[in-house]
C-alpha positions in Angstrom: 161.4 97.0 169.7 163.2 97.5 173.0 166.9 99.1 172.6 169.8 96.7 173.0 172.0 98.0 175.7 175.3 96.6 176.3 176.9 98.3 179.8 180.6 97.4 179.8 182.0 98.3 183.6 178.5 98.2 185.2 179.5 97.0 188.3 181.7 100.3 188.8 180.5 103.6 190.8 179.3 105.3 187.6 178.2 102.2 185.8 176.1 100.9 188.5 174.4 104.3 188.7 173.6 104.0 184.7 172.1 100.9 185.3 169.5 101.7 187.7 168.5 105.0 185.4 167.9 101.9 182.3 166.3 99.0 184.4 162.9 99.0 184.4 162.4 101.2 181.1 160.6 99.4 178.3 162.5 101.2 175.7 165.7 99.1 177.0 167.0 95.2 176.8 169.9 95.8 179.3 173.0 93.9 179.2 175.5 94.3 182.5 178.8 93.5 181.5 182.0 93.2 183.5 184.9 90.6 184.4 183.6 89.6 187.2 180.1 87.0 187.5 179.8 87.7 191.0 179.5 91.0 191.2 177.4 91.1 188.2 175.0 89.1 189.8 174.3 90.8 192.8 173.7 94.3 190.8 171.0 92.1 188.8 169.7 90.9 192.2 169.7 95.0 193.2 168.1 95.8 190.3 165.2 93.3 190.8 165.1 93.6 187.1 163.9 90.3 185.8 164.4 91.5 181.8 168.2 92.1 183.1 170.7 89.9 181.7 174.6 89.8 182.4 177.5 88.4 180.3 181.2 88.5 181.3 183.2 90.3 179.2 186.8 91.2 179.2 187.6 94.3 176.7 192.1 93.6 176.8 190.9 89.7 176.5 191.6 88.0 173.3 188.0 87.1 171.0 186.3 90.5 172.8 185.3 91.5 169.6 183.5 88.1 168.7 181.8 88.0 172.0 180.9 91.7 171.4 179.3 90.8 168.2 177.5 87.3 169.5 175.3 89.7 171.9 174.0 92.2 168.8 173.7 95.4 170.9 172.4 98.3 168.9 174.6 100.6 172.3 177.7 99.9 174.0 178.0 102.3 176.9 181.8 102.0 178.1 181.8 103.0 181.9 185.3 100.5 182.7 188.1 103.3 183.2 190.4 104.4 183.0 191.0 105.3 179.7 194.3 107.1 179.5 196.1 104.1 178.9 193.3 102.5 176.8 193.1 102.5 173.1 190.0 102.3 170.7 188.9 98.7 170.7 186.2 98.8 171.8 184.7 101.2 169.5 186.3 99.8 166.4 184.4 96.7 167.2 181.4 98.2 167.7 181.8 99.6 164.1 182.2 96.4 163.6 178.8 95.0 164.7 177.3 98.2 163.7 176.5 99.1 167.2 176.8 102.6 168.5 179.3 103.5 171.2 179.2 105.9 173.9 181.8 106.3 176.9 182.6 107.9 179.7 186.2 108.8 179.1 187.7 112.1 180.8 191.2 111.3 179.0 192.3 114.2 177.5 194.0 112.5 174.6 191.6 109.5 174.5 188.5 112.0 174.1 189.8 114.6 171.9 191.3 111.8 169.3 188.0 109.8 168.9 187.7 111.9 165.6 189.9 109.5 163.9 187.4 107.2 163.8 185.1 109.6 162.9 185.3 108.5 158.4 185.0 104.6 159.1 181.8 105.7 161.6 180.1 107.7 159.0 180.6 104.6 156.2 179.2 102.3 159.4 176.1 104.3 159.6 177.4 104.4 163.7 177.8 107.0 166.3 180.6 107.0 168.5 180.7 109.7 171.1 183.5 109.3 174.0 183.5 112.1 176.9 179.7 111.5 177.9 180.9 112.5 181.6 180.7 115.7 183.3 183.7 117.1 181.7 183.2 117.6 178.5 179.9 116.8 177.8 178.3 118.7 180.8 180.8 121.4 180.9 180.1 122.6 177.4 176.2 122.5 177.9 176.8 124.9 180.4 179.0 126.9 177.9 177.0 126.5 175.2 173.6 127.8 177.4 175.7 130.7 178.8 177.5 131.6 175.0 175.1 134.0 173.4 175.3 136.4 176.5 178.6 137.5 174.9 179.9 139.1 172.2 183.3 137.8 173.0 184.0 134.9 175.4 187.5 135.3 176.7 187.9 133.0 179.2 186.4 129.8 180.7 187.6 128.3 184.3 186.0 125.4 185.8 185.9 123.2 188.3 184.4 120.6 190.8 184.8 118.9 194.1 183.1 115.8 195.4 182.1 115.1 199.1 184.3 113.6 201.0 182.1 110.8 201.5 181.1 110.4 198.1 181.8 106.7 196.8 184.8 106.7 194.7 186.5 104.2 192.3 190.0 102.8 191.8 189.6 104.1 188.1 189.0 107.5 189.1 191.6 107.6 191.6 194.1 106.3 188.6 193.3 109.1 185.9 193.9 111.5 188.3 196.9 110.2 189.7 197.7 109.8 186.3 198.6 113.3 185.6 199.7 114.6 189.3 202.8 116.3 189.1 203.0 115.8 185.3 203.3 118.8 182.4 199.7 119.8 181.7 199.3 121.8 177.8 197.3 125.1 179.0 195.7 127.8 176.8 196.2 130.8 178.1 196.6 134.4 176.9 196.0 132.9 173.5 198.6 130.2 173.5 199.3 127.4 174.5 201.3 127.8 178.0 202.1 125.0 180.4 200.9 124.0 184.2 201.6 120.8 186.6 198.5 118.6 187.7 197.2 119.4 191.0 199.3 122.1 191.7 198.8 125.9 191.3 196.4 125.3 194.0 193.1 128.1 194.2 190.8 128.3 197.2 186.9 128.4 194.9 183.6 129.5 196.5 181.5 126.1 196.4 178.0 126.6 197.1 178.8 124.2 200.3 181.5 126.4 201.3 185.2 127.7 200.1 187.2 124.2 198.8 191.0 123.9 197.6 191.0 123.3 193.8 194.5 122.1 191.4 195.1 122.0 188.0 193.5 118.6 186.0 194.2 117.4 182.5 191.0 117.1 181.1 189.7 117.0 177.5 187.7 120.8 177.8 191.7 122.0 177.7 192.0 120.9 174.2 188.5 121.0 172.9 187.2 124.6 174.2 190.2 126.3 172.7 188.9 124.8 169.0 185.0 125.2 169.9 184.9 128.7 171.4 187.0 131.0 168.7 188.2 134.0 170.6 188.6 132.0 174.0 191.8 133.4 175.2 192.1 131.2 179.1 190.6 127.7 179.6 191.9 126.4 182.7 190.3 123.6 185.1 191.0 122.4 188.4 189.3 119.5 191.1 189.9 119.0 194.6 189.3 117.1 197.9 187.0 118.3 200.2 189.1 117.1 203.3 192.5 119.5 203.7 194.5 116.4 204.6 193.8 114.9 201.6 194.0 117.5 198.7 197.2 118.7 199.9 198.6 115.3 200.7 197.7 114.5 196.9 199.4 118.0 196.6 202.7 116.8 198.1 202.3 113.3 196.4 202.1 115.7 192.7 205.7 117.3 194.3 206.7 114.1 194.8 206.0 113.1 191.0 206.9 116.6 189.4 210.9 116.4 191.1 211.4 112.5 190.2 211.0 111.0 193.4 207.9 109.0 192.4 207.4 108.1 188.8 204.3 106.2 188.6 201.7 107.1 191.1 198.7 106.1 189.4 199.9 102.5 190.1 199.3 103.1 193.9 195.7 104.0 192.9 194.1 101.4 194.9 195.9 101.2 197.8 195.8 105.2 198.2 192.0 105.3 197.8 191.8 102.3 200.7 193.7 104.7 202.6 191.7 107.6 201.5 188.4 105.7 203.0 189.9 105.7 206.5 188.4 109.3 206.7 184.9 108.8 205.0 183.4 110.0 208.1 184.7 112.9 208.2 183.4 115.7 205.5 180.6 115.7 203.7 178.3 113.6 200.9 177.7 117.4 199.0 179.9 118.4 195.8 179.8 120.9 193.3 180.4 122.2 190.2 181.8 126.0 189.3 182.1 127.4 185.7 183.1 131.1 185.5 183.1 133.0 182.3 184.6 136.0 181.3 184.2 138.5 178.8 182.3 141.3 176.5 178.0 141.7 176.2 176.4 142.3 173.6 176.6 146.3 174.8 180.7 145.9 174.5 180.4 145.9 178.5 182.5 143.4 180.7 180.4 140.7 181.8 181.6 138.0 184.5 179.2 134.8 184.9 179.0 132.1 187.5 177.7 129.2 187.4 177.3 126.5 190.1 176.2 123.2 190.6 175.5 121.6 193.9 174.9 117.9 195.0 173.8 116.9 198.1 172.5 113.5 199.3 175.4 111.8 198.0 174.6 112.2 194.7 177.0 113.7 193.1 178.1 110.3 190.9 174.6 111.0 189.6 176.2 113.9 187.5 178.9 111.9 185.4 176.7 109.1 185.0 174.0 111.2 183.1 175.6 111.6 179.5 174.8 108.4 179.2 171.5 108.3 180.4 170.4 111.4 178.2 172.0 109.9 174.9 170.9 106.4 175.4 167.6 107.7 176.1 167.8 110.2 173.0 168.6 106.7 170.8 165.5 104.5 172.1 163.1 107.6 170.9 165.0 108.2 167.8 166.2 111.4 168.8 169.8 110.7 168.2 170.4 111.3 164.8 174.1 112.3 164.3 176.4 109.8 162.9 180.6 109.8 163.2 182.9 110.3 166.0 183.0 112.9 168.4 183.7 114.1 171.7 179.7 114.7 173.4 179.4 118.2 172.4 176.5 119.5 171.3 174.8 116.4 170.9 172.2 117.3 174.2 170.9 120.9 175.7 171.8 121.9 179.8 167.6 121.6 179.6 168.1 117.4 178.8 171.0 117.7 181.4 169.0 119.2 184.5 165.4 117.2 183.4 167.9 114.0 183.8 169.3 115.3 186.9 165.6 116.6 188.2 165.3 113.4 190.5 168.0 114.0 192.5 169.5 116.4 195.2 170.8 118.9 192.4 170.6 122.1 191.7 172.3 124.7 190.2 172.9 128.8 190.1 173.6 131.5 187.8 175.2 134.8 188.9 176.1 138.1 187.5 179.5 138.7 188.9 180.0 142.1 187.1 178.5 143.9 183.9 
């Protein structure tokens, strides 16, 4: 019997992208959810799908949970961001249908406190996993693949940077508006330290050429300190690929860090429109750094680097693939854990590049010093 898929958001940049990976799979009955019919409809008509179905569906509306339950999905993939002002509803109702859940969070808080859940999941018999995204599901399959080439990891840094003219979301221009300007918890030298978002600006070597990077609140921050004992430095940063627009996001977090603006993520929509007046500038390639410090196994130093690189325009491929990989892991019974959880651990880099293996992606590993 096919899967039951329900795909809240699907309309959305990564949503839409989940959807094409699921249509057309026999091991899937896909569900596209979202607010509005419309735009539902004319992804089904993209899709040319005809085992496809949509329902409307509201998650802040009142009776979500009974429409929820009504469609009987054995997985609820939440792509509708953001989710640092959202709270758990929609797994608890999917505990409450007995469906598993699986979202696509980067909310540092939201991520790292699905665990609470994690005692009524186990009596469920249900998996709920939020953070199937690039941070911090694919960030620590990366750490996890690199991990036994040290004795000691000390430090972790990381951090990405979409093309320019990479389609982007008013959700994703919210979270990260979110925390511009704002106190940002760091661990460094052991303790717990504190930065400002998007500033303490670095200039990164991308494999498509040196890009600005700031500091980001993401859930690795809180999660890699408690996963990798010993890690003394987890920092990561994002950036624009245009100079006008990471440092006019730079003055914008200036703005927010001395009181002059107090809510910028509520200009999210009208600041991406503005952003798009320069899609033709830049590029469609983006990337992916991780750098890892520390001790071999022959008590040596030992500096990694990894990279990713997207070309094509497909770098909304990358966040999008948790999703795929787990849902896929669940229609072949692969998917065996039960709980709450941040996505750790639950799939290899391997699953993550075979998933990835149909796109313009590819990725690097150098020895920066031993």
């Amino acid at each position: 019997m096919a899967t039951r898929v329900l795909l809240i958001g699907a309309a959305g940049v990564f949503g839409a992208r989940i959807a094409a990976r699921l249509a057309h799979d026999a091991r899937f009955a896909l569900t596209l959810a979202g607010r509005t019919p419309a735009t539902l409809a004319h992804l089904q008509d993209e899709l040319a799908d005809p085992s496809v179905r949509t329902a409307v569906i509201d998650v802040e509306a009142p009776g979500f949970e009974g429409v929820l339950r009504s469609l009987e999905p054995d997985l609820v993939i939440h792509a509708a961001g953001p989710f640092q002002k959202q709270d758990y509803r929609v797994a608890k109702a999917c505990l409450d249908c007995g469906s598993d859940y699986v979202d696509l969070a980067d909310g540092r808080e939201f991520v790292a406190g699905i665990g609470a859940l994690d005692a009524q999941a186990r009596e469920a018999g249900c998996l709920l996993v939020s953070g199937a995204s690039t941070v911090p599901a694919l960030s620590s399959a990366v750490v996890d693949h690199l991990r036994d080439r040290f004795s000691t990891l000390l430090a972790i840094d990381h951090a990405i940077s979409p093309g320019n003219r990479t389609p982007r979301g008013d959700a994703t221009v919210a979270a990260i508006l979110g925390y511009c300007g704002r106190p940002i918890p760091l661990w460094r030298d052991g303790a717990w330290r504190s930065g400002h978002g998007w500033l303490s600006t670095q200039r990164l070597p991308f494999v498509s050429g040196p890009r600005w990077v700031g500091l980001c609140d993401v859930p690795d921050l809180t999660l890699f300190p408690q996963r990798y004992a010993g890690v003394q430095r987890v920092t990561f940063r994002a950036g624009l690929e245009l100079r006008r627009l990471h440092f006019g996001t730079w003055l914008l977090a200036w703005l927010v860090r001395l009181g002059v603006i107090h809510d910028l993520a509520r200009h999210a929509h009208r600041l991406r429109r503005i952003s798009e007046w320069f899609l033709r500038a830049g590029t469609d390639e983006g990337g992916m750094l991780m750098l890892l410090e520390g001790i071999d196994k022959h008590s040596r130093p030992l500096r990694l680097r990894w990279s990713l690189h997207a070309a094509t325009g497909d770098g909304p491929q990358i966040p999008a693939m948790p999703a795929v990989v787990l849902a896929r892991k669940k229609a072949d019974g692969t998917l065996t854990a039960r709980g709450a959880m941040p996505c750790m651990g639950l799939f290899d880099l391997d699953d993550a590049l075979a998933a990835l293996a149909d796109y313009g992606v590819r990725v690097d590993l150098k020895i920066m010093s031993r």
